[in-house]
C-alpha positions in Angstrom: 15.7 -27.6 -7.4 17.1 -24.2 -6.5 15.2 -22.4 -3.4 14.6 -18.8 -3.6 16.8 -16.4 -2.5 15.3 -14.5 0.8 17.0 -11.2 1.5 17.7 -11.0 5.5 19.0 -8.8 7.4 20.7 -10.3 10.7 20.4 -6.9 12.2 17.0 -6.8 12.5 16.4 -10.6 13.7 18.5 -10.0 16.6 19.1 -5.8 17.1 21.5 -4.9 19.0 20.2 -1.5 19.7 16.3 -0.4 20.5 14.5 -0.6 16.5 12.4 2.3 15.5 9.3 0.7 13.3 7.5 3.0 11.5 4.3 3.0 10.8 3.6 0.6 13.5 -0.2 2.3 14.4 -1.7 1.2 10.3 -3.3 -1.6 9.4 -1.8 -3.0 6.4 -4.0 -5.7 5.9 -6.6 -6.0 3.3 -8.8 -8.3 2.2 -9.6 -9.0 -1.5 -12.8 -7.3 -1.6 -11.5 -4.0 -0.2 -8.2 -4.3 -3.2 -11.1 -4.6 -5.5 -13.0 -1.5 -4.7 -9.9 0.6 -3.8 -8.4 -0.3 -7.6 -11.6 0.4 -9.1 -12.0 3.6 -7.7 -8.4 4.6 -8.7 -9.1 3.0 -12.3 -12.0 5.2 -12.2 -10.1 8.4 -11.2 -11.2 9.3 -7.7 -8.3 11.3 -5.4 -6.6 9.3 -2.7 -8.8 11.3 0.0 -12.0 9.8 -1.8 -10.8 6.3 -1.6 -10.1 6.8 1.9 -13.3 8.3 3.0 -15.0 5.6 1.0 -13.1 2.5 2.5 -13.0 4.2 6.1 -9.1 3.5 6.2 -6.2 6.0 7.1 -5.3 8.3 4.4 -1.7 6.7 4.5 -3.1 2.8 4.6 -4.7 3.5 1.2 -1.2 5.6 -0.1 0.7 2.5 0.8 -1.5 -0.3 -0.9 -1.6 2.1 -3.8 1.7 2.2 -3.8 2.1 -1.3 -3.4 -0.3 -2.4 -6.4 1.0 0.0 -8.5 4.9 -1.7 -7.7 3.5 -4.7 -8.6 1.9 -3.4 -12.2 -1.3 -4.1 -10.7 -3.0 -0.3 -11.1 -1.6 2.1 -14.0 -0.1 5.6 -13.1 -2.1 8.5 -13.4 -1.7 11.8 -14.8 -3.3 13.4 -12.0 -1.7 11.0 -9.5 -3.3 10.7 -6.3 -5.6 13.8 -7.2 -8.9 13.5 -8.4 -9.8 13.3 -12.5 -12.3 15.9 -13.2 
């Protein structure tokens, strides 16, 4: 049986320099119940800022699971896009 292949970069297991991580200060976990309602708002057309005010997360912590499901064919692009449907 073949393993998966795992993309690593050697680099950044044992930098050589100082490593600048962005984003360092989000949280970027979520639990399934918080997915759940932040897909059904955007299934139901509310703007990014909505979400956010709704969930109580970061404006960029929602941006980046959106983007995230929507990699994964998980949410559908919208016309709008992160704007609200009115």
């Amino acid at each position: 049986m073949m393993m998966p292949s795992i993309k690593t970069d050697i680099r950044k297991l044992r930098p050589e320099a100082e490593v600048y991580i962005a984003l360092e200060d989000l949280d970027f976990a979520w639990e399934p119940n918080e997915i759940e309602t932040i897909s059904n708002m955007w299934e139901s057309g509310k703007s990014i800022l909505k979400i956010s005010e709704k969930t109580e997360r970061e404006i960029d912590e929602v941006a980046l699971l959106l983007m995230d499901l929507a990699r994964k064919g998980k949410i559908r692009e919208r016309k709008e896009g992160v704007f609200e449907n009115d």
